[in-house]
C-alpha positions as CSV (number, residue, x, y, z in Angstrom):
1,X,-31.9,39.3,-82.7
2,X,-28.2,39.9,-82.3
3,X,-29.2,40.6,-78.5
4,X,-30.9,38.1,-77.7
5,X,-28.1,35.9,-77.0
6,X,-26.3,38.9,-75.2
7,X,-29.5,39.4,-72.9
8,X,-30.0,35.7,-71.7
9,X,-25.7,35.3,-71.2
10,X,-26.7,38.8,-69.2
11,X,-29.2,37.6,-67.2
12,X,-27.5,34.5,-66.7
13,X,-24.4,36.5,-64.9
14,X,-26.4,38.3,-62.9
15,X,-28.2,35.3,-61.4
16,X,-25.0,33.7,-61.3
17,X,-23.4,36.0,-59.8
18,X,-26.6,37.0,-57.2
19,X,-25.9,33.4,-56.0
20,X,-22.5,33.7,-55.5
21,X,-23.1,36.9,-53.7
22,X,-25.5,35.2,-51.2
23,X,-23.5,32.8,-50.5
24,X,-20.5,35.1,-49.3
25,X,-22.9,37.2,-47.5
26,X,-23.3,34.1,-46.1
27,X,-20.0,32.7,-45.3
28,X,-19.7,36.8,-44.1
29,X,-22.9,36.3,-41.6
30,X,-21.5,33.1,-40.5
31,X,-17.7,33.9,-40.0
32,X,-19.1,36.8,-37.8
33,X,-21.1,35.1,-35.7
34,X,-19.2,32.6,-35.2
35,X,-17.1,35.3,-34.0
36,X,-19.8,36.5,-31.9
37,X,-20.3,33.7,-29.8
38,X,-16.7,33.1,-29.5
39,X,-16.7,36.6,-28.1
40,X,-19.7,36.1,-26.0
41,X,-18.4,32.7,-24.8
42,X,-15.3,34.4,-23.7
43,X,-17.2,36.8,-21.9
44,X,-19.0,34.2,-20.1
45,X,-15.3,32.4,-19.4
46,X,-14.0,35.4,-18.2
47,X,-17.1,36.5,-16.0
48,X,-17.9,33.2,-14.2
49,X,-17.0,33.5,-10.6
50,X,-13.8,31.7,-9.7
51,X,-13.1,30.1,-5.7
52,X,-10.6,32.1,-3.6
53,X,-9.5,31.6,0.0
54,X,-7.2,33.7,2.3
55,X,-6.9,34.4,6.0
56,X,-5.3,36.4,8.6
57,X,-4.4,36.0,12.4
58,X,-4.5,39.1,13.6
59,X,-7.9,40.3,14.6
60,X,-10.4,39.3,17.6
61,X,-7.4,36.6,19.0
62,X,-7.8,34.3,16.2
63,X,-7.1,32.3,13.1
64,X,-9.7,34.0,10.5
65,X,-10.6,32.1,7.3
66,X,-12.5,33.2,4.0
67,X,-13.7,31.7,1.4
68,X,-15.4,33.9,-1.7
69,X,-16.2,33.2,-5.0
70,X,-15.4,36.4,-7.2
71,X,-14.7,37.5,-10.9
72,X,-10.4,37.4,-10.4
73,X,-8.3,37.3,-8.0
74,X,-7.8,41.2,-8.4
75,X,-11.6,41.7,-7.8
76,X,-11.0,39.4,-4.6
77,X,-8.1,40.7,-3.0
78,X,-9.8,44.3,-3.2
79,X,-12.9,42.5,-1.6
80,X,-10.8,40.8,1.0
81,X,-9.2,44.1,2.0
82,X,-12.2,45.8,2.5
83,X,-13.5,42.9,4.3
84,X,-10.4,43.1,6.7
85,X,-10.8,46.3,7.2
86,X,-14.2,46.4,8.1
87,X,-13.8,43.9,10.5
88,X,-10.8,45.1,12.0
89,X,-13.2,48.5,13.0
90,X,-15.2,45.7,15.2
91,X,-12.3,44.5,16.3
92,X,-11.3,47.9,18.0
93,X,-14.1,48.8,19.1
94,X,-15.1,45.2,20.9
95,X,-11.1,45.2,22.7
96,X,-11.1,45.0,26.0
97,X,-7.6,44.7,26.8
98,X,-6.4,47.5,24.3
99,X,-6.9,51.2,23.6
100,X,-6.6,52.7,20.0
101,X,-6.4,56.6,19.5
102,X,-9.4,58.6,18.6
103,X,-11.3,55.4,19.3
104,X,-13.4,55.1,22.3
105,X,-14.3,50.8,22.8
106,X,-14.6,48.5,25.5
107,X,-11.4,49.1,27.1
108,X,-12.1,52.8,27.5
109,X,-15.4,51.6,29.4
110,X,-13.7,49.4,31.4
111,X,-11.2,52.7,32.9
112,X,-13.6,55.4,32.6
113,X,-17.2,54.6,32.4
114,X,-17.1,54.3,36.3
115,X,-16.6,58.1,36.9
116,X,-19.6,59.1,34.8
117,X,-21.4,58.5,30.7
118,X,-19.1,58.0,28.2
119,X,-20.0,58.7,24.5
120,X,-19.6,55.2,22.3
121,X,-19.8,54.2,18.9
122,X,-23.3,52.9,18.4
123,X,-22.1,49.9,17.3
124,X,-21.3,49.6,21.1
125,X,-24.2,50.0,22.1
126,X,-26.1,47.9,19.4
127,X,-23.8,45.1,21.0
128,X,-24.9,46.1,24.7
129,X,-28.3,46.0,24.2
130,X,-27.4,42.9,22.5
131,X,-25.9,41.4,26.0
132,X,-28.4,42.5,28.0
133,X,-30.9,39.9,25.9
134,X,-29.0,37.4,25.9
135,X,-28.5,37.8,29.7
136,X,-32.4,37.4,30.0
137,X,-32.3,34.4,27.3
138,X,-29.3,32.3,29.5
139,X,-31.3,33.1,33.2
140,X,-27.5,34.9,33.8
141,X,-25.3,32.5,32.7
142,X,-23.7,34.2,29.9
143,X,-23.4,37.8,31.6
144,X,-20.9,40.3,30.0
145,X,-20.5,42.4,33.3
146,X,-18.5,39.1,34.5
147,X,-15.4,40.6,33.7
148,X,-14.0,40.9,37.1
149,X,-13.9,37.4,37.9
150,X,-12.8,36.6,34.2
151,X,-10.5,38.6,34.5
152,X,-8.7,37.0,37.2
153,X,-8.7,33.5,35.5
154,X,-8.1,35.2,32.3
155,X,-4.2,36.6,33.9
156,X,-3.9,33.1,35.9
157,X,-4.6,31.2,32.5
158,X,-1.8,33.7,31.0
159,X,0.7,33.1,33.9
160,X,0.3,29.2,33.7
161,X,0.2,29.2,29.8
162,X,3.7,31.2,30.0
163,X,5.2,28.8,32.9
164,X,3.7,25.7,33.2
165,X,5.6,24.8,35.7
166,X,3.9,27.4,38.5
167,X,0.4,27.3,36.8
168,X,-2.0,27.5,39.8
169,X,-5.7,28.2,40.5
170,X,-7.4,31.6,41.6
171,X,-8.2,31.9,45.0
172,X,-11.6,30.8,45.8
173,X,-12.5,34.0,48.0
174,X,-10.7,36.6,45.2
175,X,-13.4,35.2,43.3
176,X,-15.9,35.1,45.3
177,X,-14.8,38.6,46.1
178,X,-14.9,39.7,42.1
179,X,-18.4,38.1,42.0
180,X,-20.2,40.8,44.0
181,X,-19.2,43.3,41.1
182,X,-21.2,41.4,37.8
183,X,-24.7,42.8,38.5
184,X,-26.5,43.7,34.8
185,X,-28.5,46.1,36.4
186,X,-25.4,48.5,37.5
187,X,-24.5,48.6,33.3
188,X,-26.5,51.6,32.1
189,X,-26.8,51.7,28.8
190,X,-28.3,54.8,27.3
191,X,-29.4,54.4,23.7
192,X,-30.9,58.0,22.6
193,X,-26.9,59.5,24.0
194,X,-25.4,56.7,23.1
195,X,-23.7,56.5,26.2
196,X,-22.8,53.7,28.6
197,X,-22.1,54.3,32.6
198,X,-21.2,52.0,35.2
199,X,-23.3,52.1,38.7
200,X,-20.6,50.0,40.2
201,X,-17.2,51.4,39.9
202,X,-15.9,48.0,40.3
203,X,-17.8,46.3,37.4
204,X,-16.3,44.9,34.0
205,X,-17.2,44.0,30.7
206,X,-15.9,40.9,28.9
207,X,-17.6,40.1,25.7
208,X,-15.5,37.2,24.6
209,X,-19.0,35.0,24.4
210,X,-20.8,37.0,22.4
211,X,-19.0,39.7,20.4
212,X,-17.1,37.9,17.6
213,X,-20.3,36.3,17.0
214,X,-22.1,39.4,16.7
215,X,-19.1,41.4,14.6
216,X,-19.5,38.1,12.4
217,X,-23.1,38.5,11.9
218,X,-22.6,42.1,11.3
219,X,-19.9,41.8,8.7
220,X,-21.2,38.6,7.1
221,X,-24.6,40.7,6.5
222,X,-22.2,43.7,5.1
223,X,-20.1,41.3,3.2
224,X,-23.5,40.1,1.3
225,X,-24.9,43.4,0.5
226,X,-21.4,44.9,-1.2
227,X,-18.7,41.8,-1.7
228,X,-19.7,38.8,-2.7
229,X,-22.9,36.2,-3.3
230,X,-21.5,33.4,-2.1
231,X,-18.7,33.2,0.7
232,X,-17.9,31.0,3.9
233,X,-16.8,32.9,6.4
234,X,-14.8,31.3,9.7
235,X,-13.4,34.1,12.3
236,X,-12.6,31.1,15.1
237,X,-15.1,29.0,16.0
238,X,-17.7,30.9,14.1
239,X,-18.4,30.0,10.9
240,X,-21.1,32.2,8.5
241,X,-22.2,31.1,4.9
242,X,-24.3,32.8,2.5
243,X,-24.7,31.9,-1.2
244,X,-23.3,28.7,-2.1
245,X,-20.2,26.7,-2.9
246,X,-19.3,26.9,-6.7
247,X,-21.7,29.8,-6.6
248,X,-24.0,27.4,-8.8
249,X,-27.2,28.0,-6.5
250,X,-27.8,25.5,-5.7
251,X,-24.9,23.4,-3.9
252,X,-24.8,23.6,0.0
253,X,-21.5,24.8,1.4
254,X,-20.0,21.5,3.2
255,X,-18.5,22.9,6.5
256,X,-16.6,20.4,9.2
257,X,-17.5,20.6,12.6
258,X,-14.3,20.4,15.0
259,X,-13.7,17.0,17.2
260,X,-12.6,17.9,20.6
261,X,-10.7,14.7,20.5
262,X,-7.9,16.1,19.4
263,X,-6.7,12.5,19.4
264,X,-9.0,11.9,16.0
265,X,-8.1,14.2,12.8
266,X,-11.5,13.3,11.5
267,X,-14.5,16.0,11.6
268,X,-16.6,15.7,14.4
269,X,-20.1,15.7,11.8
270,X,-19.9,17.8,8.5
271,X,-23.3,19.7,7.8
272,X,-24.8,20.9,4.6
273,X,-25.7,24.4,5.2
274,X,-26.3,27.9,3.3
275,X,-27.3,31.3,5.1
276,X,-26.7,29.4,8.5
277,X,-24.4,30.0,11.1
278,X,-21.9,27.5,12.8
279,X,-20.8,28.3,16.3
280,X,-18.7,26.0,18.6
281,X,-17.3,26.3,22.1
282,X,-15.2,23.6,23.5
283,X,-12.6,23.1,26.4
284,X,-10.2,22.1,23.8
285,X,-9.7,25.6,22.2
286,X,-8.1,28.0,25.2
287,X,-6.9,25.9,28.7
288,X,-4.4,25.8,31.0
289,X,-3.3,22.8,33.1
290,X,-2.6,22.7,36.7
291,X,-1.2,19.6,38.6
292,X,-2.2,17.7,35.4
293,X,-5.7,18.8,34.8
294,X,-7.2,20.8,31.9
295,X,-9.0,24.5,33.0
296,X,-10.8,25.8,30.1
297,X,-11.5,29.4,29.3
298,X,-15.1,29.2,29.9
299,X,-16.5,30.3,33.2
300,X,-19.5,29.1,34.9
301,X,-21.2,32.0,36.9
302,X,-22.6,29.5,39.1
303,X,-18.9,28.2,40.6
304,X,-17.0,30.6,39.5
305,X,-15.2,27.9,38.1
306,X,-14.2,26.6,34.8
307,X,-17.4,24.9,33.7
308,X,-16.8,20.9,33.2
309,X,-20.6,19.4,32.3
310,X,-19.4,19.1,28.1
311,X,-16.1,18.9,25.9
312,X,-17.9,21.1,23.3
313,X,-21.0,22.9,22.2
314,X,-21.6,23.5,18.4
315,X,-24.8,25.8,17.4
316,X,-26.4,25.8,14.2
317,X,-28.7,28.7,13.4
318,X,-29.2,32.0,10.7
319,X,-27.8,34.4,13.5
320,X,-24.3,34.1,14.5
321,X,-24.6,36.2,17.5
322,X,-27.2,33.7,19.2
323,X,-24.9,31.1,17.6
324,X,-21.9,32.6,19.5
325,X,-23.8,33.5,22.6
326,X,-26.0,30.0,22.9
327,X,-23.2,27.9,22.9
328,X,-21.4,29.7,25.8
329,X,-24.6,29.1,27.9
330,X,-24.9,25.8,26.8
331,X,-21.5,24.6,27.6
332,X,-22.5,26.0,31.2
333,X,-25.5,23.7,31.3
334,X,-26.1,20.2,31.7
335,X,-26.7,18.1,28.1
336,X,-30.6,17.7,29.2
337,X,-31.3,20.9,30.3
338,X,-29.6,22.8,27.6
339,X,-31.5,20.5,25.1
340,X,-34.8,21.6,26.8
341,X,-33.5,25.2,26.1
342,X,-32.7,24.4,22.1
343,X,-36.4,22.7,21.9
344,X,-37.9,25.7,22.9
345,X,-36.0,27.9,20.0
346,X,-37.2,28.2,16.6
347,X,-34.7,27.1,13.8
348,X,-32.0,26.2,16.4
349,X,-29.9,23.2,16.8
350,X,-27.2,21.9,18.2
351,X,-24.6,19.1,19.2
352,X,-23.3,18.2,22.4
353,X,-19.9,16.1,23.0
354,X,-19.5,15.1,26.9
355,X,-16.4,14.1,28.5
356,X,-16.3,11.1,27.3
357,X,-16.5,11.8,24.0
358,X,-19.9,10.8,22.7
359,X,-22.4,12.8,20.8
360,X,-25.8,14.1,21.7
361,X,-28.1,15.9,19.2
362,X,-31.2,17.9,19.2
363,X,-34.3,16.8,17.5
364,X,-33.5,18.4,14.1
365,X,-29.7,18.6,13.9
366,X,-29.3,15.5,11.7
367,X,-31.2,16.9,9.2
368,X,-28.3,18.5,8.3
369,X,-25.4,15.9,8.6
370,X,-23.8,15.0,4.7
371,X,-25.1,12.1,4.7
């Protein structure tokens, strides 16, 4: 009897106190995963991909611009290095006005390939055989082995760009002369040696239409697989994206296409695109003048002459090489019959701006204008 009232007080403080516990373990339980998610939700701050941009001047003649999204700006900067110097390998290799040491590219070619094979990086002659389809695709009118006559116009455009005051024109017969050296058929390109020989000891390569288009391709691809999911890359006039802006999946990078009225400021169009390519030539970017009129860098094979039939050429398609390559030939082609050439393509369009500055589009290029 005298326990009684000891047992139920007992029993009472062990309930009591049970209660109390489960409601620390509680407050315990909740404090730490409160904690938790703060952890977790600083993990998530810490891991989302952040926009950087940075650019360099110094490779393939050019402004370069890239634009990545990436954990921290140390993560990018390692990225962008690697990038550089990846593309700085092309670079070398595609050079046709300077040697490296150890390094046998496109300049060596154009000195000793004459006298017999010369071993290349197969990276030249991925590019080559490149060429030689895109020779058969333009009928000839983008032709790599035309570096004879652009080289003449290339140390005239030099001359006049470093006195204007004596700029002048080639002569019509050196050209004419240079011309009998561009034949395809005298580049032999042998893939199983990886070697390249030239037939005619005269003959020279110039693959300002097509190689920074293909390095771009090439490195874009690269950049993809090791640095980064989403990135706009612009190395000149060619512009590759992959991913997408904010690296949200699902926003389409916005990318401006240049007005060769330099007179405007504005964009020409700007297009919504993502794992496309943007290439543009125009007679705005590299020119000379002579007795007041503008010479542009690109050649028509046809005249021999600075080609006149547009102001620009912009390409839209998943392959920056044919991008690159496509808007050389087209800028040597009259609006119609270059638009016969884009119908005929598969996932390829483009935009034309004649000489007087109004725009002509293929069938499907306004499908991507920001509307």
């Amino acid at each position: 009897m005298f326990f009684y009232p000891f047992y139920i007080a007992s029993v009472y403080d062990f309930c009591y106190n049970l209660i109390v516990m489960k409601k620390y373990i509680c407050i315990i339980l909740a404090v730490i995963m409160a904690a938790a998610c703060c952890s977790c939700s600083g993990d998530l701050k810490t891991n989302k991909k952040q926009r950087y941009q940075s650019g360099f001047l110094d490779l393939f003649d050019t402004y370069s611009n890239i634009i990545a999204y990436d954990t921290s700006e140390k993560a990018f900067d390692e990225h962008y290095e690697q990038f550089y110097n990846k593309l700085a390998e092309y670079d070398k290799l595609y050079n046709i006005y300077n040697s490296y040491d150890n390094i046998v590219n496109l300049c060596t070619l154009n000195t000793q390939a004459k006298d017999g094979p010369v071993k290349v990086d197969s990276r030249i002659i991925d590019l080559l055989e490149y060429c030689r389809y895109v020779y058969e695709l333009s009928n000839g009118l983008t032709n790599v082995c035309y570096g004879s006559v652009l080289s003449i116009w290339h140390d005239y455009r030099q001359q006049g760009t470093d006195n204007p005051e004596a700029a002048s024109l080639p002569d019509m017969n050196e050209l004419k002369k240079a011309s009998q050296h561009t034949d395809f058929e005298n580049l032999v390109i042998d893939k199983e040696n990886s070697t390249v020989y030239f037939k005619d000891p005269q003959l020279k390569l110039d693959v300002g239409a097509i190689a920074k288009g293909y390095a771009v391709r090439e490195i874009s691809k690269w950049a993809k697989e090791n640095l980064w999911t989403s990135a706009a890359i612009s190395i000149g006039g060619n512009i590759c994206t992959f991913g997408f802006k904010n690296d949200d999946g699902k926003t389409l990078w916005n990318i401006g296409i240049e007005n060769p009225d330099l007179s405007k400021e504005d964009y020409l169009v700007n297009v919504k695109i993502t794992d496309l390519s943007v290439v543009t030539s125009g007679d705005y970017q590299r020119y000379y003048t002579v007795d007041g009129k503008k010479y542009c860098h690109i050649i028509n094979p046809e005249t021999l002459m600075p080609s006149e039939y547009v102001a620009s050429v912009s390409v839209i398609c998943d392959d920056s090489a044919l991008g690159d390559a496509l808007s050389t030939t087209l800028f040597n082609m009259p609006i119609d019959e270059g638009k016969k050439l884009i119908e005929s393509m598969n996932n390829v369009e483009a935009v034309w701006v004649d000489k007087e500055y109004n725009k002509h589009f293929s069938t499907g290029f306004e499908n991507y204008i920001e509307k």
